[in-house]
C-alpha positions as YAML, in Angstrom:
chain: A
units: angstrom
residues:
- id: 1
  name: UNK
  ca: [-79.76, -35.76, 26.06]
- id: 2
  name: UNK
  ca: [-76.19, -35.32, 24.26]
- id: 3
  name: UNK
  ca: [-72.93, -35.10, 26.30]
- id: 4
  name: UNK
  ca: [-70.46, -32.76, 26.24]
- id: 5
  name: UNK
  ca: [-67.79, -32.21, 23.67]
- id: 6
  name: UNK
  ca: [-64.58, -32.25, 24.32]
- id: 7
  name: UNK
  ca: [-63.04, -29.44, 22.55]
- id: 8
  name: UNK
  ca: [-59.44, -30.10, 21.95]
- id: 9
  name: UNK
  ca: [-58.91, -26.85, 20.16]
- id: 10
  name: UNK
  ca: [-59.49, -24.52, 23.16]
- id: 11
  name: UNK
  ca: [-57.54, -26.98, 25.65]
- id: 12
  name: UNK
  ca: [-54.62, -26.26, 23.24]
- id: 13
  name: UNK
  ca: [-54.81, -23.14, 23.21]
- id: 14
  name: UNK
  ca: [-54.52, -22.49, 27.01]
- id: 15
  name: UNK
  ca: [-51.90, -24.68, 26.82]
- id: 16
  name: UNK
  ca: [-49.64, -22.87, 24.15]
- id: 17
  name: UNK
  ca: [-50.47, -19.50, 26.27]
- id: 18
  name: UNK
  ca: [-48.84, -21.02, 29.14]
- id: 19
  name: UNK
  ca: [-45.93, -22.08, 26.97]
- id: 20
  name: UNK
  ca: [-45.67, -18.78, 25.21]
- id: 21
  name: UNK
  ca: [-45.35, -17.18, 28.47]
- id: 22
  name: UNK
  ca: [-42.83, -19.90, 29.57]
- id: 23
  name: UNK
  ca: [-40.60, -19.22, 26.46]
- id: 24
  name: UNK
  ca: [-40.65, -15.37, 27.08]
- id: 25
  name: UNK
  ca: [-39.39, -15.55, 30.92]
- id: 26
  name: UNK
  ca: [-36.67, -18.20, 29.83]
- id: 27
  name: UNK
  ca: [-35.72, -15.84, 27.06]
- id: 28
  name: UNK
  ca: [-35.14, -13.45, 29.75]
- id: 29
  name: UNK
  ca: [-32.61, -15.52, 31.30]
- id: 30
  name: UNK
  ca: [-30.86, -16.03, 28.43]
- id: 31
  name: UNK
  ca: [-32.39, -19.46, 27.53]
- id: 32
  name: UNK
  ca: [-34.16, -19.68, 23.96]
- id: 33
  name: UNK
  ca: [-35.52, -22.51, 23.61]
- id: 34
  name: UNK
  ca: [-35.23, -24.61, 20.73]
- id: 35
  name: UNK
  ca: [-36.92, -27.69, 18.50]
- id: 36
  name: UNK
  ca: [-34.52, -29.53, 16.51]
- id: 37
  name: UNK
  ca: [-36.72, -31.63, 13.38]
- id: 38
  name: UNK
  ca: [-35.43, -34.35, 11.06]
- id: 39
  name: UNK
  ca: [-37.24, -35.59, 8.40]
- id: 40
  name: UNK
  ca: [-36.31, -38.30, 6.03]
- id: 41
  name: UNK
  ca: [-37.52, -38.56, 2.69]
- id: 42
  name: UNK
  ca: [-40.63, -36.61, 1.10]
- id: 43
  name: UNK
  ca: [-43.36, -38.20, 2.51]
- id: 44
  name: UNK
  ca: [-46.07, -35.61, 2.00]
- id: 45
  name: UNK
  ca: [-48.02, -36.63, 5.14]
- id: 46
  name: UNK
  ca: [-44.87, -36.61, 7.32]
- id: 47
  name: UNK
  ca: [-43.71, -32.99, 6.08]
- id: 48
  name: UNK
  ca: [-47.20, -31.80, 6.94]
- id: 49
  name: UNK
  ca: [-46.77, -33.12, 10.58]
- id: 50
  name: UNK
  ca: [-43.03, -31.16, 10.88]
- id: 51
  name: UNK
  ca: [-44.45, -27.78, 9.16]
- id: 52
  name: UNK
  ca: [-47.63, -27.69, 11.33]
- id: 53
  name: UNK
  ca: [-44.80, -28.67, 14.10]
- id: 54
  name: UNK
  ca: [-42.62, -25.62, 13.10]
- id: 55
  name: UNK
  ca: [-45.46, -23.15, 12.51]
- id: 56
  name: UNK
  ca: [-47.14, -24.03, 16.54]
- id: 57
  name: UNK
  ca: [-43.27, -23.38, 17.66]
- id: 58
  name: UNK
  ca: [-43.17, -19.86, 15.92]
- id: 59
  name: UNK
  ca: [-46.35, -18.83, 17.63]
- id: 60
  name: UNK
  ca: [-45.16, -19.57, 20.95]
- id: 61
  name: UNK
  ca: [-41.84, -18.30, 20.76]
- id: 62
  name: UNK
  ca: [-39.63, -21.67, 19.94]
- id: 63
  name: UNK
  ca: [-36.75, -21.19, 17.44]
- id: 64
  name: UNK
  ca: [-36.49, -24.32, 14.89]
- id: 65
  name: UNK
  ca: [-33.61, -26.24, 13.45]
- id: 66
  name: UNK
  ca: [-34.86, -28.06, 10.08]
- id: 67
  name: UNK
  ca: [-33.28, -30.84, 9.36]
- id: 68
  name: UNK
  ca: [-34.29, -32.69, 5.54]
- id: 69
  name: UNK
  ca: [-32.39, -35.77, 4.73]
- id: 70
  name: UNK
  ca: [-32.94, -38.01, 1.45]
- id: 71
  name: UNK
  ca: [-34.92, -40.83, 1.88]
- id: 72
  name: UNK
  ca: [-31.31, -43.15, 1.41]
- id: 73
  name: UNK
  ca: [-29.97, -41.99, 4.37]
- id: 74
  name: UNK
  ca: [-28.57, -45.08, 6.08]
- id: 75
  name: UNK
  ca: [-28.51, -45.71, 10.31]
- id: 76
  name: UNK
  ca: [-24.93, -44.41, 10.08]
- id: 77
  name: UNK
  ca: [-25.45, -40.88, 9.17]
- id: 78
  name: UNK
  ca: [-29.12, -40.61, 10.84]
- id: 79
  name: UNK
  ca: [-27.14, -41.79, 14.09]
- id: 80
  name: UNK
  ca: [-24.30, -39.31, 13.46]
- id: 81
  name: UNK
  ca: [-26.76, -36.34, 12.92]
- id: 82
  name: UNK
  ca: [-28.37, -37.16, 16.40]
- id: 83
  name: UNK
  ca: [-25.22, -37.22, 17.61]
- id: 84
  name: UNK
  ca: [-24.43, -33.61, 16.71]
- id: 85
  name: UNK
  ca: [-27.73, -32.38, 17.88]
- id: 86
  name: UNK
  ca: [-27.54, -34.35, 21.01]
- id: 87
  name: UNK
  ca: [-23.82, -31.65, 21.85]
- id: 88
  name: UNK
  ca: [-25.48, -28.75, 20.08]
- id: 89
  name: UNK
  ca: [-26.22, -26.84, 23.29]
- id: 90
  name: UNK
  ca: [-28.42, -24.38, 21.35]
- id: 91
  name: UNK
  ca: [-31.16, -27.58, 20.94]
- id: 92
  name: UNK
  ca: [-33.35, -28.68, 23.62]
- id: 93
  name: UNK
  ca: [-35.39, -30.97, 21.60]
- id: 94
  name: UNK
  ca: [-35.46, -33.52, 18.93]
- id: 95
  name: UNK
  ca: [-38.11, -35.11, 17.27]
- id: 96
  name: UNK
  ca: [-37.53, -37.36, 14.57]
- id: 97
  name: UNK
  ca: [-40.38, -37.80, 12.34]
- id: 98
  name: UNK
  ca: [-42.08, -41.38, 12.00]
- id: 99
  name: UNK
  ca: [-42.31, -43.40, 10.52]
- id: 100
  name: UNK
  ca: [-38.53, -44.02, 9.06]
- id: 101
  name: UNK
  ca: [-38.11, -45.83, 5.95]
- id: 102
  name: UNK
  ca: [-37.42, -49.61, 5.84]
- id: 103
  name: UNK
  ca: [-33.34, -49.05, 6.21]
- id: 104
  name: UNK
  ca: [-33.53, -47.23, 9.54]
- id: 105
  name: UNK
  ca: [-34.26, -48.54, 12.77]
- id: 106
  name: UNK
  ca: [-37.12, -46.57, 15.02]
- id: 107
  name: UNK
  ca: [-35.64, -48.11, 18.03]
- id: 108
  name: UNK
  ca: [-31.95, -47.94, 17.73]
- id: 109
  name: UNK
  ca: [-32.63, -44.03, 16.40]
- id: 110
  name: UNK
  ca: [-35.19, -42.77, 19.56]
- id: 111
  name: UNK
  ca: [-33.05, -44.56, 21.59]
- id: 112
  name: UNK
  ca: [-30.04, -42.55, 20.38]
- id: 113
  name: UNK
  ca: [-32.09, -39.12, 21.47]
- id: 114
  name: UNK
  ca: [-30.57, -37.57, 24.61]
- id: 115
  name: UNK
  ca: [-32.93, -38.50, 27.53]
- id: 116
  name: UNK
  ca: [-32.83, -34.59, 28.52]
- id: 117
  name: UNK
  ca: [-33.88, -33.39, 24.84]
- id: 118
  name: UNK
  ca: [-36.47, -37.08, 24.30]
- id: 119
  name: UNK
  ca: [-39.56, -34.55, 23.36]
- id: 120
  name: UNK
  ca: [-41.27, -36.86, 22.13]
- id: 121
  name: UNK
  ca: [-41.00, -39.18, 25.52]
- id: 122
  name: UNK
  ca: [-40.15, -42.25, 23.64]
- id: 123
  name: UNK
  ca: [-36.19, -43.04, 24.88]
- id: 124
  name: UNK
  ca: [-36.40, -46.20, 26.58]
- id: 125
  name: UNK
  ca: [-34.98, -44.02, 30.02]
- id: 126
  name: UNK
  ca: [-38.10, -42.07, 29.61]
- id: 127
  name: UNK
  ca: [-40.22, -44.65, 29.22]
- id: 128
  name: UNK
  ca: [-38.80, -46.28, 31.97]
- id: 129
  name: UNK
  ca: [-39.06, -43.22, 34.26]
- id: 130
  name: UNK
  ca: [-42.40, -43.42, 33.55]
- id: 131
  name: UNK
  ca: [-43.10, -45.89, 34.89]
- id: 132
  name: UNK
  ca: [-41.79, -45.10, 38.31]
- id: 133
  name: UNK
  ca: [-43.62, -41.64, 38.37]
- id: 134
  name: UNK
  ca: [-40.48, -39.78, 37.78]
- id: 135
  name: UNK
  ca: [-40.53, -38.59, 34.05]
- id: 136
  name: UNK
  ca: [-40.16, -35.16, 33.56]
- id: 137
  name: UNK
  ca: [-40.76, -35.66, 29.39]
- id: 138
  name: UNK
  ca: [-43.89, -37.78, 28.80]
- id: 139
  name: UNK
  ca: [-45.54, -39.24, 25.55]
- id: 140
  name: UNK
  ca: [-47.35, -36.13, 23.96]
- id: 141
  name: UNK
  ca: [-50.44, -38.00, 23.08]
- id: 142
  name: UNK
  ca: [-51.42, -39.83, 26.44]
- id: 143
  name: UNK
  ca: [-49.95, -36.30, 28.47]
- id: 144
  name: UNK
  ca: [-52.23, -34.13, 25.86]
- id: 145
  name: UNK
  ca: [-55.47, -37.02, 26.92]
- id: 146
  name: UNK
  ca: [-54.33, -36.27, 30.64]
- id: 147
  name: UNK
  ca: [-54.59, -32.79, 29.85]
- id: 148
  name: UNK
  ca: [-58.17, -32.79, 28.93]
- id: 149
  name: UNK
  ca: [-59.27, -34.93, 31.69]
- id: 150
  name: UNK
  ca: [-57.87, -31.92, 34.04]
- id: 151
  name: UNK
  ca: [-59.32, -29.18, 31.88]
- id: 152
  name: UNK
  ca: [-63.03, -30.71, 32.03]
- id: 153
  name: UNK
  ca: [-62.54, -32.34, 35.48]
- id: 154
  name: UNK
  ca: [-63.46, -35.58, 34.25]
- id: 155
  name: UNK
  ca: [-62.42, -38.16, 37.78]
- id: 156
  name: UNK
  ca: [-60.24, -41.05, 37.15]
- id: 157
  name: UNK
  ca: [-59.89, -42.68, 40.62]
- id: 158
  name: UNK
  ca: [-61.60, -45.75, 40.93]
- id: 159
  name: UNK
  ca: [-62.97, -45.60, 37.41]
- id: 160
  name: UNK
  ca: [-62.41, -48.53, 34.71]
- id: 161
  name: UNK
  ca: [-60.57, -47.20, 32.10]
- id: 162
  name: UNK
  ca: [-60.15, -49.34, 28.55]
- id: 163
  name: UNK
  ca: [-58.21, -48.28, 26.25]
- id: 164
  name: UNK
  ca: [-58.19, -49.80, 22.47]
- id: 165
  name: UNK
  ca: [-54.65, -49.19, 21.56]
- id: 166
  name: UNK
  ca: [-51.28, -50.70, 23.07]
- id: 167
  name: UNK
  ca: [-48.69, -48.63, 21.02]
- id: 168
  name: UNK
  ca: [-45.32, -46.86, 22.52]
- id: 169
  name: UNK
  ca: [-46.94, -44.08, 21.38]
- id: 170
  name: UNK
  ca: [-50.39, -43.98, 22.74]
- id: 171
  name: UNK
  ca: [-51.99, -47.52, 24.93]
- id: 172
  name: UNK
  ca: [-48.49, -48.15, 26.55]
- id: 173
  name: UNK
  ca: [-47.57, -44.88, 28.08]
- id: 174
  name: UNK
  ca: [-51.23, -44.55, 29.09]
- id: 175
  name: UNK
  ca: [-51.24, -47.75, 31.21]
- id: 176
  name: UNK
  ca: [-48.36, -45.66, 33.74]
- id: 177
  name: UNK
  ca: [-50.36, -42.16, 33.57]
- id: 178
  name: UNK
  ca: [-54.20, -43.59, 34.68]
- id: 179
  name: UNK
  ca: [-52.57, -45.49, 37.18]
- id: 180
  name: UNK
  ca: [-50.47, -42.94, 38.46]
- id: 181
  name: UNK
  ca: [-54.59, -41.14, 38.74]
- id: 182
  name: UNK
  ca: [-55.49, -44.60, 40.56]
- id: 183
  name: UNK
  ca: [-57.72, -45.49, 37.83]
- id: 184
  name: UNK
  ca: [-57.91, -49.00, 36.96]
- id: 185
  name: UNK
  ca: [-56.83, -49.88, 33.50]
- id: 186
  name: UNK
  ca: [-57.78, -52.28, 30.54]
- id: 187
  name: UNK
  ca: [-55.52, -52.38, 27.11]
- id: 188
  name: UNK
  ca: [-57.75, -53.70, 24.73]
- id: 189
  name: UNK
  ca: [-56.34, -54.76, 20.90]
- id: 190
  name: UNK
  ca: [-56.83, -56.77, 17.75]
- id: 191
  name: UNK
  ca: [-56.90, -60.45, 19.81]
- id: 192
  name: UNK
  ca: [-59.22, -58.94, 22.88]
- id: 193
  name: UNK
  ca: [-62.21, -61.14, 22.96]
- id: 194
  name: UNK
  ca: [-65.59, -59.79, 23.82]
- id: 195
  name: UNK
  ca: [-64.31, -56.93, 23.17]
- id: 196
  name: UNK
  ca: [-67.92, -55.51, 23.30]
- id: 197
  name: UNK
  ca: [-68.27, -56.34, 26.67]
- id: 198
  name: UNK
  ca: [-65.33, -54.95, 27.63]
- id: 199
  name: UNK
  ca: [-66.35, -51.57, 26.57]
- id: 200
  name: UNK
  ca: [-69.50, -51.88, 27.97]
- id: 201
  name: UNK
  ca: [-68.04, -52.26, 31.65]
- id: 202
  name: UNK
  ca: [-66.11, -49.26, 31.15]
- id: 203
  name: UNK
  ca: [-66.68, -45.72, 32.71]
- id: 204
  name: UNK
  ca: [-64.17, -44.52, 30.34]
- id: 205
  name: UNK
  ca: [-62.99, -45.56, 27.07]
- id: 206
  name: UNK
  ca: [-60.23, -44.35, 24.73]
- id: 207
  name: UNK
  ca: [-59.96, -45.92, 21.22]
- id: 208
  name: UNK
  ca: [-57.04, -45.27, 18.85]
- id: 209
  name: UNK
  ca: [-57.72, -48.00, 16.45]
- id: 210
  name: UNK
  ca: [-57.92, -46.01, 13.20]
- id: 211
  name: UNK
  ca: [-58.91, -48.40, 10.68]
- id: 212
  name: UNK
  ca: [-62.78, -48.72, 10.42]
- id: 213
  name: UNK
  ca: [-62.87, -51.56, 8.12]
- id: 214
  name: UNK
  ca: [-61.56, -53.13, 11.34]
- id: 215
  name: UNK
  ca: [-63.08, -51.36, 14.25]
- id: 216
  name: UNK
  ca: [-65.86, -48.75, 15.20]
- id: 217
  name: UNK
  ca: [-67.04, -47.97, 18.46]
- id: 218
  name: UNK
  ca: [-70.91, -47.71, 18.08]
- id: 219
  name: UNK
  ca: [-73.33, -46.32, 20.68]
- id: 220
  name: UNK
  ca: [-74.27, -49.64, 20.87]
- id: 221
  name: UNK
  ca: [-70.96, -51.05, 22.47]
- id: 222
  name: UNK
  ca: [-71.07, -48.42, 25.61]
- id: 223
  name: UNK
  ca: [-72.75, -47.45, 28.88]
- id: 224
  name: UNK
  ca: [-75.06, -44.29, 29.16]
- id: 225
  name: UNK
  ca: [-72.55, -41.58, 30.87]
- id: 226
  name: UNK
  ca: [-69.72, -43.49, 29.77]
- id: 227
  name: UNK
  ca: [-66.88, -40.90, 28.57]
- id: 228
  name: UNK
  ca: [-65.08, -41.56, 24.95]
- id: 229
  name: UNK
  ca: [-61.50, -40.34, 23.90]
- id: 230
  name: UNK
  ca: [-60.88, -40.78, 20.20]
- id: 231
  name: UNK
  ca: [-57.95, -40.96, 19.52]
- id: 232
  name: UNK
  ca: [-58.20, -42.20, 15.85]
- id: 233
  name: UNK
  ca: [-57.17, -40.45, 12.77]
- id: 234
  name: UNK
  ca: [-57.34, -42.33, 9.31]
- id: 235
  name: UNK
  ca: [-59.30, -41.25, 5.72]
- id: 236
  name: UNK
  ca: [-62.64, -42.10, 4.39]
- id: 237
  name: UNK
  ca: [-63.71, -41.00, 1.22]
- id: 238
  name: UNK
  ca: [-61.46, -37.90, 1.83]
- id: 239
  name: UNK
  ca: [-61.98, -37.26, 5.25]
- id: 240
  name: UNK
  ca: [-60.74, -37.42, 8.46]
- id: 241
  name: UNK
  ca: [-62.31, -39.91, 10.57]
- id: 242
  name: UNK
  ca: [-61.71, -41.98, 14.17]
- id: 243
  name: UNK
  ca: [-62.77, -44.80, 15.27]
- id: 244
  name: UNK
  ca: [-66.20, -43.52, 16.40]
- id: 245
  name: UNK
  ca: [-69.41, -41.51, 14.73]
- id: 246
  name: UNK
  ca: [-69.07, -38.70, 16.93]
- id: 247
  name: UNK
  ca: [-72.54, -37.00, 16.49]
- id: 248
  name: UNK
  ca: [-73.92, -40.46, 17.27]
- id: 249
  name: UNK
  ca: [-71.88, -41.11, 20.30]
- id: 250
  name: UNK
  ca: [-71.98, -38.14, 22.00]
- id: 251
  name: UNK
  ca: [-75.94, -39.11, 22.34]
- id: 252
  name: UNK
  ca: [-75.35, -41.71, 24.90]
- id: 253
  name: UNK
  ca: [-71.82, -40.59, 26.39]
- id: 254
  name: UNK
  ca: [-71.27, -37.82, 29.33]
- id: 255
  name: UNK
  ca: [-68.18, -36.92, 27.39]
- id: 256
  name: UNK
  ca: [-67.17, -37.06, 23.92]
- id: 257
  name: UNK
  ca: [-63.95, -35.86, 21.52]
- id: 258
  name: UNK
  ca: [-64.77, -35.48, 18.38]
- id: 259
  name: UNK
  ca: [-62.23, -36.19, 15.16]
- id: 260
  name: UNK
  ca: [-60.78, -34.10, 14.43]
- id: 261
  name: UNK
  ca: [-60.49, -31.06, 16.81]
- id: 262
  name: UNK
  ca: [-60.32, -33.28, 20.17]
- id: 263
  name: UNK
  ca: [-57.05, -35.22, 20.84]
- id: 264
  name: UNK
  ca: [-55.08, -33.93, 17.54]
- id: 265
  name: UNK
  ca: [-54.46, -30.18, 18.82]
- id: 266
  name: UNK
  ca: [-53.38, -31.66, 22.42]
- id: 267
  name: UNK
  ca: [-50.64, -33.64, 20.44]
- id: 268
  name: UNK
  ca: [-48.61, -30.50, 19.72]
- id: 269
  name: UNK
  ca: [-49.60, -28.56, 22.47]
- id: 270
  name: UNK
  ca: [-47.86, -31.01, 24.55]
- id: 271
  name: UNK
  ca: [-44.62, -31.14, 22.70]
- id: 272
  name: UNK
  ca: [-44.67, -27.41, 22.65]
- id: 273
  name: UNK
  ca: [-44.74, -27.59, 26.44]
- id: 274
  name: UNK
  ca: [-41.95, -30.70, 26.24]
- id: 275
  name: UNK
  ca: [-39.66, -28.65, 24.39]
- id: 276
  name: UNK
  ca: [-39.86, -25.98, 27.36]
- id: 277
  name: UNK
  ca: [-39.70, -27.90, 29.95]
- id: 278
  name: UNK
  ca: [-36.05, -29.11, 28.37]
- id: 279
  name: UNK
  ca: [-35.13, -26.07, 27.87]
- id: 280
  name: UNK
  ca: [-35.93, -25.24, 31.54]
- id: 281
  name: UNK
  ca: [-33.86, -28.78, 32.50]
- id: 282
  name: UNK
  ca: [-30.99, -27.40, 30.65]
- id: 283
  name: UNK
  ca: [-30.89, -24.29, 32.91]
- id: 284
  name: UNK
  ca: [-30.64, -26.41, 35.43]
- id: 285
  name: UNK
  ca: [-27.72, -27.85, 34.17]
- id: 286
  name: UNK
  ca: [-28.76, -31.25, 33.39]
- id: 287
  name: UNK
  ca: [-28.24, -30.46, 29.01]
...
């Protein structure tokens, strides 16, 4: 008997129809809320992300502030332009488009974000808010993964959660959210021994490996009923993958996202609903 899919698609969807509704009553006030990008270079991958980032904000309502630079823009100027967007009172976000090239620091330039317009959750303030259970911005990817546990009423109290990934983007900011749920976690990565065994224990597991010349989760390596997050994207022979078969998987587990349509929609339905929840802190007079 197969489990269930996890259908990332719909979950956004309800999602961006809370935030459209969101951006029309703050419009009302006044308030319209607004995404600043910046994009360096012409990295056809990362102008993808931003358009597809830009097109979700039109739907919903979200004005956009585009912001190209040339891929020999030093620290100096990217530092200066967050700067400017960090008075504009018109923006309530920013998100700055990883990766940077080689000349720019990703830590000195999130950290430079205004805490109040960190959409993407990654300031070291918000991280460390986090932590304490008092972030009102949150990392888009584990908040969009938190999401879909809610939508399909999937328990995390008590449960042993292991999660194959210990970015700032994805494993770390996860560790805070399950336990915040009471759920007891496991970061698994590249030096994890057994890590077989480790899976095997867990009632949950979310993988975000994305390389599967290095990794796969087979059916082999989990528990019958066991519940599977994928948060993996990378290319095979042209497609998109994760880090799992998902018609295979979703044989054995209760649960199952499948790549892509399960975690990838969540990503930007979160920041949609980041961006408005600035906007709403900035009414509060807090921007």
């Amino acid at each position: 008997m197969s489990g269930t899919k996890i259908d990332g698609l719909t979950v956004s969807s309800l999602v961006r129809e809370r935030v459209k509704k969101a951006t029309e009553e703050l419009k009302s006030q006044g308030i319209q809320p607004c995404l600043a990008t910046v994009l360096i270079g012409d990295n056809p991958a990362s102008a993808t992300y931003v358009k597809n980032k830009q097109k979700a904000c039109a739907e919903v309502g979200i004005k956009t502030k585009d912001h190209k630079l040339p891929s020999t823009t030093t620290q100096a100027e990217m530092n200066s332009l967050i700067d400017t967007l960090n008075q504009d009172k018109e923006v309530h976000g920013i998100l700055v488009q990883l990766p940077l090239p080689p000349q720019c620091s990703e830590f000195e330039t999130t950290s430079r974000i205004s805490p109040l317009k960190d959409v993407d959750g990654l300031t070291p303030h918000n991280t460390g808010l986090l932590s304490m259970k008092k972030a009102m911005l949150k990392a888009c990817t584990p908040s969009g993964i938190m999401e879909l546990f809610e939508h399909y009423s999937i328990p995390l109290e008590g449960k042993n959660v292991t999660v194959i990934n210990r970015s700032n983007l994805v494993g770390k900011p996860l560790i805070h959210m399950l336990l915040e749920k009471n759920a007891t976690v496991t970061i698994a990565h590249s030096k994890t021994k057994n890590l077989a065994n480790v899976c095997k224990n867990a009632d949950i597991i979310i993988t975000g490996v994305g390389d599967r010349t290095k990794f796969t989760l087979t059916p082999e390596m989990i528990s019958d009923g066991t519940v599977v997050i994928d948060v993996a994207t990378s290319r095979l022979d042209g497609k998109l993958i994760g880090d799992c078969d998902f018609e295979k998987i979703i044989q054995k587990a209760s649960f199952a996202s499948p790549v892509p349509g399960g975690v990838g929609p969540m990503t930007i339905a979160m920041l949609l609903k980041n961006t408005v929840t600035a906007a709403s802190m900035s009414k509060l007079g807090r921007n």
